[in-house]
Structures are given as C-alpha cells and as structure tokens.
C-alpha positions in Angstrom: 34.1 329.0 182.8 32.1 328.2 185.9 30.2 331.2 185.4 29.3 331.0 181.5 27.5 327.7 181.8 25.3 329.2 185.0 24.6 332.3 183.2 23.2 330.4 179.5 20.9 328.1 182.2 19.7 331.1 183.6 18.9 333.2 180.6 17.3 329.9 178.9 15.3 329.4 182.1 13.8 333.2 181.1 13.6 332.7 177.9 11.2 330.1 178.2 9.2 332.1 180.9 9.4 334.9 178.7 7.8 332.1 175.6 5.0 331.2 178.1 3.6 334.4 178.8 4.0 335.8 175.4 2.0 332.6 174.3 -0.6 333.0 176.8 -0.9 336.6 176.4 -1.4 336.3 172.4 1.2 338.8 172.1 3.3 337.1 168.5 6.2 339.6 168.3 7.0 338.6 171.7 6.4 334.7 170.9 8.7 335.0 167.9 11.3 337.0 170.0 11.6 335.0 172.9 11.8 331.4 170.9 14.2 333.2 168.8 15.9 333.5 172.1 15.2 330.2 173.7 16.6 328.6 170.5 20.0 330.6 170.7 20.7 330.5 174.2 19.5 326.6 174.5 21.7 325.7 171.9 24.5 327.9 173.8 23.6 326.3 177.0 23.6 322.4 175.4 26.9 323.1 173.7 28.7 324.2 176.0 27.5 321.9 178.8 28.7 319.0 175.8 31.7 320.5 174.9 33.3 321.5 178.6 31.2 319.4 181.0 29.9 320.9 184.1 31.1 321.6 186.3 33.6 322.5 183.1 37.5 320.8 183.1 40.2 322.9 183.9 43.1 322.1 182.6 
C-alpha cells in the first residue's frame, strides 16, 4: 500500500506537467487528455490518501 499512494502522486504530478505544456503549446487534444488524466488520477491520489492515510495503516 506504501507504493500505490507514491505512484498516484507521481502520475498526478505528470499529469499536470503534461496540462501545462499542452496549454502552452495550444495543442487541445492533449489539453483535454491530460485533464482527463489529472482529474482521474487526482481523485485516485485524494482518495486514497483519505481513505488509508499516509503513510497508509496496516493492520
């Protein structure tokens, strides 16, 4: 459980790298795609930061 909660943070953190160059570049498929992302993996990364803690309980 350690791991999941690094790896959602991570792939958030790119996600919104990936939204601020698509934005800056114009490019709108690659907007849309990478909030689509950042709004998915966010939520993942909130949730489960909510839901287990972190660093995550083990029981």
């Amino acid at each position: 459980m350690y791991g999941l909660v690094i790896i959602f943070g991570l792939v958030t953190l790119l996600a919104v790298y990936a939204t601020l160059k698509a934005i800056q570049s114009k490019n709108i498929l690659g907007t849309v795609l990478a909030l689509a992302t950042l709004g998915i993996f966010g939520f993942f990364t909130v949730m489960t930061v909510l839901e287990h803690g972190y660093p995550p309980v083990i029981h």
